[in-house]
N, C-alpha and C positions, 0 to 999 in steps of 0.2 A: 446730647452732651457727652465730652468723653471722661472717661475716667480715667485716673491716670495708675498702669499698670504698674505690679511690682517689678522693684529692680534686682539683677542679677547681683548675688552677691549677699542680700539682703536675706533671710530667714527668717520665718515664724515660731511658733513655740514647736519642739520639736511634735514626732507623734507615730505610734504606726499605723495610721491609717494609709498612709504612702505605699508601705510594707506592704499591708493584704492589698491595697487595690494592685501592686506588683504583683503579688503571689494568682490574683484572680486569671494572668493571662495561660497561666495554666490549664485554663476552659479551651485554650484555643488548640490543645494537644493531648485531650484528653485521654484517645487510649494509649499513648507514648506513660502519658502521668502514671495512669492505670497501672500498666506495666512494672514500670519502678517501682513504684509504691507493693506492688505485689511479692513482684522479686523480694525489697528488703523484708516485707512481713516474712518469708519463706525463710529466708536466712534467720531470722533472730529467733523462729520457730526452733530451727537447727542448731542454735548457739544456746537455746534453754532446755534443748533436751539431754546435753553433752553433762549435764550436772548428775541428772537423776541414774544416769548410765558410771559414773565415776561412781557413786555410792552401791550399784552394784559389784563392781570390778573390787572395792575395800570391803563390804560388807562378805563376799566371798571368799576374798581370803583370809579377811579374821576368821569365818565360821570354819572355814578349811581346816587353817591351822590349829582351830582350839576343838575343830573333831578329829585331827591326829592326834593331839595330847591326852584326850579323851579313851583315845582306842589303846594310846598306853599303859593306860590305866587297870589294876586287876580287873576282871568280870565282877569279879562281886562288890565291887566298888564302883562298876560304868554307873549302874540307875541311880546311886546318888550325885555322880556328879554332871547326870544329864539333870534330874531335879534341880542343881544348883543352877544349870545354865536356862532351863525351862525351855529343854528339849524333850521331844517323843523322840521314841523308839526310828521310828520314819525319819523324821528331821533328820535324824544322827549318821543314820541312812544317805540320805540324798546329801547332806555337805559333806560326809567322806569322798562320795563320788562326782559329787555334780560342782565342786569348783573350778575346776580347770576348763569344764566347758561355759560355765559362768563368767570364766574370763576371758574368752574366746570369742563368745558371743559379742561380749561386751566391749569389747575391742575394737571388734569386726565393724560393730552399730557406729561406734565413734570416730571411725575410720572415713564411714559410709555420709556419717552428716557431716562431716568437715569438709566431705569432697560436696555435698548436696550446696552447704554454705557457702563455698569459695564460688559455684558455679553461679549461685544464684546473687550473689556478689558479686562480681563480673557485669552480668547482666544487669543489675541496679545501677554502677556504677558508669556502664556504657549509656545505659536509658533516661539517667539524671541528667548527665555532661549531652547528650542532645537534642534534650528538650530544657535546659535550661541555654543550650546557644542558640534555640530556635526564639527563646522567649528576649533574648538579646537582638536578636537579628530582628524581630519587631518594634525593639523598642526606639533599637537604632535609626531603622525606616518612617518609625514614626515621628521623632526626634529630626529628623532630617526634610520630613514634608512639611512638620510644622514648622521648622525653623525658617525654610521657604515660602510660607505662607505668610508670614507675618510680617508684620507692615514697616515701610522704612524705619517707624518713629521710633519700635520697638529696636530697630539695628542701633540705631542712632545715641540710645541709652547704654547697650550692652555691648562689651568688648567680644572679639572673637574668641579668644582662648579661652574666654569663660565659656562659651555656647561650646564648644571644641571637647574641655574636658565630663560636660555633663554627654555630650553624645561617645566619648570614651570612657573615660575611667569611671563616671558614677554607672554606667549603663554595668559595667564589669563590676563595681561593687556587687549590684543588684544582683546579677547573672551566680557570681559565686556563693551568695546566699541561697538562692534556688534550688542551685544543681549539687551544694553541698550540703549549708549550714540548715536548710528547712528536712533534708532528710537525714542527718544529723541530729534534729530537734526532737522529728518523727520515731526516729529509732532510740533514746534515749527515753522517750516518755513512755515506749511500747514496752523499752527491758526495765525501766523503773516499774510502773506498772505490775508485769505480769511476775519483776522478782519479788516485788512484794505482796503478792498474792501468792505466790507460792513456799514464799517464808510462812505467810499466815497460818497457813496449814501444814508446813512443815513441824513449827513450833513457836509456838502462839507466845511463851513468855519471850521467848529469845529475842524473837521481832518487836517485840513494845521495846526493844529496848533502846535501838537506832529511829524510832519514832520520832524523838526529840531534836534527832540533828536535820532530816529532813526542813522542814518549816523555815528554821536557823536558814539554811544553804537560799530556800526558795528568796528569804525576804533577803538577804544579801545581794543575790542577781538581779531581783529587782531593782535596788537602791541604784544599783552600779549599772542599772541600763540606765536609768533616768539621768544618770550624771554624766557618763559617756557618749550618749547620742548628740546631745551638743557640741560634744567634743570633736566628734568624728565630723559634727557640721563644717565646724570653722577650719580642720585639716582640709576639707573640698573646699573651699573659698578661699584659704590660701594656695593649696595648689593650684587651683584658676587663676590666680594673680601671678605667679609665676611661669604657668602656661601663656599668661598673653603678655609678659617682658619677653620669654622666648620667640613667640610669634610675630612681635613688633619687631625684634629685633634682626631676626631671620630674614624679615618683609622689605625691611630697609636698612641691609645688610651695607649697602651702596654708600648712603648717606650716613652711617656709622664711621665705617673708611675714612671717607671724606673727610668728617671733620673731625677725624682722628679722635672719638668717641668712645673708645675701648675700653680704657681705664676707666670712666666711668658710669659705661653701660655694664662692665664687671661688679663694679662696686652696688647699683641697684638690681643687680641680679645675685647677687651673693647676701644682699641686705634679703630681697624676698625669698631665697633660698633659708638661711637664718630663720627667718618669720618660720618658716614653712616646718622646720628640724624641731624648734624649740615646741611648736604646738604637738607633732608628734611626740616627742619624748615625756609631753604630761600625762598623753592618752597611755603609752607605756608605763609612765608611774604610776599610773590607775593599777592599768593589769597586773602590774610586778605585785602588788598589793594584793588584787582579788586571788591570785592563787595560790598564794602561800596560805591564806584563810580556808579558803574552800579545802585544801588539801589538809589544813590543821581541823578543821571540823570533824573530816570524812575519818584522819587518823585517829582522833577521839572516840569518835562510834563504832570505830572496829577495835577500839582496845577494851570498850567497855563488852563487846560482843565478846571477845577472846575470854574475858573474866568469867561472865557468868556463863556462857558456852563451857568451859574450865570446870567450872563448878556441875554442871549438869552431867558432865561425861564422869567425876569422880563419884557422885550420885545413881552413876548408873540409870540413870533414866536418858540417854543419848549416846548414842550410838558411832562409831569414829564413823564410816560410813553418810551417816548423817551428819554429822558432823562437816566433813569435806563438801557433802553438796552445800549445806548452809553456808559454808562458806563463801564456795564458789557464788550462789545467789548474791550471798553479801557485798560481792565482789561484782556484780552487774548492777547493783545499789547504787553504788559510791563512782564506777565508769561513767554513767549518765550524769551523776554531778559535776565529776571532773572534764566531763565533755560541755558541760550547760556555759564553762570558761569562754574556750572557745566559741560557742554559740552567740552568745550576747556578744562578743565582739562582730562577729560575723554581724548579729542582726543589726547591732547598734551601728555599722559603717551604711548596712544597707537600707535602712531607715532611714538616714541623714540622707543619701543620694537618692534613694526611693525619692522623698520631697522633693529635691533642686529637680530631679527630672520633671516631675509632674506640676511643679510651677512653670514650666516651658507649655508642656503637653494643657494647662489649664490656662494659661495666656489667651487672651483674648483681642484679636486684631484687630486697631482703630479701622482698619481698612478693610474692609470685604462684602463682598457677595450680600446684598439684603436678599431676605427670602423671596419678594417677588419682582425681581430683578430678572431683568428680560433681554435677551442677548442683542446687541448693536447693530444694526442693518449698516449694508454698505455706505457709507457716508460720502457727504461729496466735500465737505470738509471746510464748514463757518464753524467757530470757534468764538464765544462770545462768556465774558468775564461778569459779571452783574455785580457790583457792589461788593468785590469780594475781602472778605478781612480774614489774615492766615496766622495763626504762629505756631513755632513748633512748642514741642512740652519741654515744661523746663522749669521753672522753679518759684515762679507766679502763684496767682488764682490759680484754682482747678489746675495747677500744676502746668500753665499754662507760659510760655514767655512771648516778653514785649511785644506786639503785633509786628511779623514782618514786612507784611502789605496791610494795605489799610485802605479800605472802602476802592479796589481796583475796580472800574469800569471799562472793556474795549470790547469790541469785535470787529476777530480778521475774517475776510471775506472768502470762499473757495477757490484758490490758485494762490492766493496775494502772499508775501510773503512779509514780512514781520521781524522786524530790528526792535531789539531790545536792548538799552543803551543805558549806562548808569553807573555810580561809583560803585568798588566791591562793597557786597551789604545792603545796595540800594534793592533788593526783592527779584535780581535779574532769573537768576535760577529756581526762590522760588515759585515763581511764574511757570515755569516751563515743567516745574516738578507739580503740581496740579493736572496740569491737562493729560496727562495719562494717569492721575491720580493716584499717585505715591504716596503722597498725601491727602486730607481730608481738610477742605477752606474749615474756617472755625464759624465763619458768615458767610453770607452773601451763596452766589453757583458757579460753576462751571459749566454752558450745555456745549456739547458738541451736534449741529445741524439741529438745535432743538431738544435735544436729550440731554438731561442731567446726568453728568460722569456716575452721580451716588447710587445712579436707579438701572444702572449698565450693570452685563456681568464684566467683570475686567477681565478674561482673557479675549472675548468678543472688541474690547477697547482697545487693547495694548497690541493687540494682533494688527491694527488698521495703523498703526504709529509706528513710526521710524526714529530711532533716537541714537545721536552719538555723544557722550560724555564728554568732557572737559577732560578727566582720567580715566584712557582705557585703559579698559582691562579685556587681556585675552586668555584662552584657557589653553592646556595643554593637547597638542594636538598637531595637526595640519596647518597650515594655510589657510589652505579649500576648506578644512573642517571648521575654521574660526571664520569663516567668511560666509560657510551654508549654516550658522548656529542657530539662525531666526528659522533657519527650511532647510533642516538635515537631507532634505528629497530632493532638491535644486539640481540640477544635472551640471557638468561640469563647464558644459554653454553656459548655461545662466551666472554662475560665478565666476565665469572668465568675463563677463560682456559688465557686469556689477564692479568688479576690480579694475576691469577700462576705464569706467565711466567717474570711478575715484581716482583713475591717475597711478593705481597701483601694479597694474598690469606688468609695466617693461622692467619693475624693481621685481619682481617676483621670477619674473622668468633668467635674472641674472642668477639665481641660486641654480644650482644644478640638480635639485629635485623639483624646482617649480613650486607649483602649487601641492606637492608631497612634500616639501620642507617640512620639517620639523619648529614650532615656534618658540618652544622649552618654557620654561616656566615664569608664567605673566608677559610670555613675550619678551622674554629678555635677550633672546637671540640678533632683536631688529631696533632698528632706531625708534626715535618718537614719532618722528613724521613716518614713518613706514607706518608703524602701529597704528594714529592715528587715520593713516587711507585703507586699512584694513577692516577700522570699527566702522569709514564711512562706507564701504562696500559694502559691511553686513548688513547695514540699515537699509540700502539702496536694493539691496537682493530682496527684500521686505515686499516692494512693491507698493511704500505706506499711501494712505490719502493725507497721513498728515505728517511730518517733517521737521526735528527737532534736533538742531544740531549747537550743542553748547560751547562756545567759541572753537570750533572742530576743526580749527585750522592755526590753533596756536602754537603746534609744535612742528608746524614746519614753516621751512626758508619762503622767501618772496616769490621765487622761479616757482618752486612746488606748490607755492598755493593760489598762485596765478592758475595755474594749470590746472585746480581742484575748481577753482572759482570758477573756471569758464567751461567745465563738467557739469558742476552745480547749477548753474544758471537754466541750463539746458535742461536740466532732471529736473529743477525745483518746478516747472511747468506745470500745471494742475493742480499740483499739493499745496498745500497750506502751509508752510513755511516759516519754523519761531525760529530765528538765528541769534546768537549771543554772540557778538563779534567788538572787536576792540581797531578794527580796520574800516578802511575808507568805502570801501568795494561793497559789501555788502548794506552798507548804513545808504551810499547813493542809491542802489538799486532799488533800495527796499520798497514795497508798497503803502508801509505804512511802518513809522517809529516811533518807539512806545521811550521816553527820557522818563527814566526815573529816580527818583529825588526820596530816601529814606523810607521807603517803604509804597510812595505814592507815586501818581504820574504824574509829574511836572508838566510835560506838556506827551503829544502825541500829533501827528502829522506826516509829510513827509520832506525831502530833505530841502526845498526849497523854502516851502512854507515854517519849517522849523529855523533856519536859517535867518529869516527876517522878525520871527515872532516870539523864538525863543531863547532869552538871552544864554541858560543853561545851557543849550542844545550847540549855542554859541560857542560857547569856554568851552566845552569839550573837545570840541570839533578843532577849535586853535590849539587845546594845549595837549592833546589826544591821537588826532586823526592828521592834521595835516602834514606831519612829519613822513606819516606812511604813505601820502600820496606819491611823493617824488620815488619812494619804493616800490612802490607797485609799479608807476611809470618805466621805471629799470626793467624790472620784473618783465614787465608784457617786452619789453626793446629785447629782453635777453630770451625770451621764449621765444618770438619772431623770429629771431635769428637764427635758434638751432632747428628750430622747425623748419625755415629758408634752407638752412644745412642737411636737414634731413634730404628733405625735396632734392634739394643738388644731389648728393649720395645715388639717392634712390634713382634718377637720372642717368647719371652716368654711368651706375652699373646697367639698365637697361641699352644703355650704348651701346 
């Protein structure tokens, strides 16, 4: 039974568990991680030694200076007012002499780690930014096999721009949390941390004193992740919405023009524009909020620091020296807060897209691979239906809509070929989307030669099958390369003698690259009937045993599909043969045709026997087919005759 999967667009309670299982692909690079993470330890090492070295550099030359004013002093006056400073003789000593090289030192040190820091900075920041694009370029790939994988039903549900922007822009949310905001995070909790551990012991009242704003700042970014990751949800969901108006539009660019379209393809692309601005600018009223707070806390703790810091120094029990490093510390405190802003924004973007990605990545295909699923032996190609009942998902039961075959029973026999005939909707196509099992019957089976499609692996299936669509589609490329796409290996024999035998051979070679042409993009370079003897070539380069062609000759003229059809006839030989046609040619020929009537088969036979038995098969035939006979009759008078004309030509140049 299936279940019916989540839809794109749709969202759970937020969460970060999306987050860490993102952050886990960091396993997959780990001494690159290692690295980083090394490097920044090394640096903030060097950014917390820079304090205790400045409290050298002040405490030498207060002592300096106040053992010059000292040595002014009468002699018989120095020992009281070394007593007053709670100097030895020695002390008094070494700070007359040993300031300047106290500052020298001290200098030199802080010189020395700043260049240590920038270096090992560099390094962190080079080792982040390429292991957080190695962990994108995974995600991407993974994102891209799974979206491949997945089963027509699951396309059929979800827009492309939506699947588009989770394999770009959420994958880059994620990425820039990685390679920034997680070492960001890292480095902020290491200098809170170790500065207030080294307040502690600097001076124990001083540091109770910013105690109380820490907690404050924590429970705030909390509140404000919780409220924002929702936020940042529905900014990806509107941006997917206007990802796929661009996409649509771009797509069918053509049929815009046409029906002069513009003005109000403008107007629902500026509406979901709109959408898209206005949910941005609440997430910004959020932040405009969170930082004037955060930085009004942080200003509150350092005014109260300054007070009683103020009061300790006129007490004499603290030192300007100490003083300045406390500060400095205090000043590594309050950086990690005013950096934690930033962060929860970062995490909160990357959390919302974390999820959308991994609701793809967690999808689960009506269609695939059972585990002891055994790969397809060469087939010789019976095709047999049992009681099949199908619908796609949709808004039923179990998510299920109206059945659009219902209890199908037939089988084609190996060579015969198979007309399928019926109003639009009557089940024609999804007949033919079964047997290479795109889809999944909801009842009933499919076997091909005895084998259940369900208990096949499907690339063993879809490799033995030849299929040309109703709408092709071709890829950017060659000719030759959209004609070898089933068999990238095909030599250029095999898709020159595959493109004859589609009729496409003598338009090809009118281009003056040939089969190097260029096809641009979706094949918009060539006609329809060109395109479509291009898709029937690839299929034919296949070699299939079995033969699936979805009225593959609706987009060309009479003359051309006479000439496709008496290709056809010839190739269809052996194979198993399902044709969707709306012409006279194939529906006489056929071996067997299947009339279908809403979902069912009205009748099935062949065109004789349909003819006298089935009044359906009847009215179709009069109000449908007969028309196109006297066409086709033309058709074959006007091929004869250039063909006749060829023959002469070729004649009398050998004259």
């Amino acid at each position: 039974m299936l279940s019916r999967p989540t839809q794109s667009g749709a969202f759970g309670k937020p969460s970060l568990a999306g987050l860490g299982r993102a952050i886990r692909y960091l396993g997959h690079y780990r001494r690159v991680t290692l690295a980083a993470y090394g490097a920044l330890l090394i640096s903030i090492v060097a950014q917390l030694a820079v304090p205790q070295l400045v409290q050298r550099i002040i405490d030498a030359i207060t002592t300096g200076v106040a053992a010059q004013n000292v040595a002014k002093v009468p002699l018989a006056l120095q020992p009281t007012a070394l007593a007053a400073l709670g100097w030895t003789p020695e002390q008094f000593a070494r700070y007359q002499t040993g300031a300047e090289t106290a500052l020298i030192t001290a200098g030199l040190l802080i010189v020395a780690f700043a260049v240590m820091r920038g270096c090992f900075a560099f390094g962190q920041g080079y080792l982040s930014e390429r292991v957080s694009q190695s962990v994108a370029f995974d995600f991407r790939n993974e994102l891209y096999a799974k979206i491949q994988r997945l089963s027509f039903s699951y396309h059929d549900r979800n827009q492309t721009g939506q699947l588009m922007i989770r394999a770009t822009d959420d994958v880059e949310k994620v990425r820039m949390f990685i390679g920034q905001g997680l070492l960001m995070t890292t480095q902020s909790l290491v200098l809170l941390v170790s500065a207030l551990l080294i307040l502690l012991f600097t001076n124990f009242k001083l540091m109770l004193v910013i105690l109380p704003v820490l907690p404050i700042a924590f429970a705030i970014f909390l509140v404000f992740g919780r409220i924002t990751q929702p936020m940042f949800m529905k900014v990806q969901i509107k941006l997917s919405k206007l990802n796929t108006i661009l996409q649509e539009n771009l797509a069918g660019i053509r049929v815009v023009k046409a029906f002069v379209r513009e003005p109000e393809q403008q107007v629902r692309f500026e509406a979901s524009a709109e959408d898209l601005m206005q949910q941005q600018i609440q997430v910004a009223r959020a932040f405009s909020f969170l930082f004037p707070v955060v930085f009004l806390i942080a200003n509150l703790g350092q005014a109260a620091v300054y007070y009683f810091g103020g009061v300790q120094i006129i007490n004499g029990t603290l030192t300007l020296g100490e003083w300045q490093k406390f500060s400095l510390y205090l000043a590594y405190v309050f950086f990690p807060l005013g950096q934690l802003g930033f962060i929860i924004n970062q995490m909160s973007q990357a959390s919302a897209s974390a999820q959308r990605i991994f609701e793809i990545s967690d999808t689960q295909s009506e269609v695939a691979d059972k585990p002891d699923a055994v790969a397809l032996p060469s087939v010789e190609g019976r095709v047999a239906f049992d009681k099949v009942t199908f619908s796609y998902f949709g808004g039923g039961e179990r998510g299920l809509s109206e059945p659009v075959l219902k209890d199908v029973s037939f089988a084609a026999e190996p060579g015969q070929t198979v007309a399928l005939l019926g109003a639009t909707g009557s089940g024609k196509s999804s007949i033919i989307n079964l047997i290479p099992r795109f889809y999944d019957v909801t009842s009933g089976g499919v076997t091909i030669d005895g084998h259940d499609v369900r208990n096949v692996k499907l690339d063993s299936l879809r490799s033995q099958i030849g299929i040309v669509l109703q709408d092709t589609t071709l890829f950017t490329g060659t000719i030759r390369d959209n004609i070898a796409f089933g068999r990238p290996d095909a030599s250029l024999e095999d898709v020159i003698a595959a493109a004859k035998a589609a009729a496409a051979h003598d338009f090809i070679l009118e281009f003056v690259q040939g089969y190097d042409t260029p096809v641009g993009e979706r094949g918009t370079t060539l006609s329809g009937g060109q395109k479509q003897r291009l898709a029937i070539a690839r299929a034919l380069l296949m070699d299939p045993h079995i033969l699936i062609l979805d009225d593959s000759t609706s987009s060309v003229d009479a003359v051309t599909e006479y000439t496709i059809q008496q290709a056809l006839t010839h190739l269809m030989e052996g194979r198993t043969s399902f044709v969707i046609a709306q012409r006279i040619s194939t529906v006489r020929n056929a071996d067997l045709i299947l009339v279908l009537d809403r979902g069912r088969i009205a009748a099935q036979g062949k065109h004789e026997e349909l003819m006298e038995d089935s009044a359906i098969y009847a009215e179709i035939y009069a109000s449908q087919l007969v028309e196109d006979a006297a066409a086709e009759t033309a058709a074959a008078e006007t091929a004869g005759a250039e063909t006749a004309g060829a023959q002469a030509e070729s004649t009398q140049e050998v004259a």
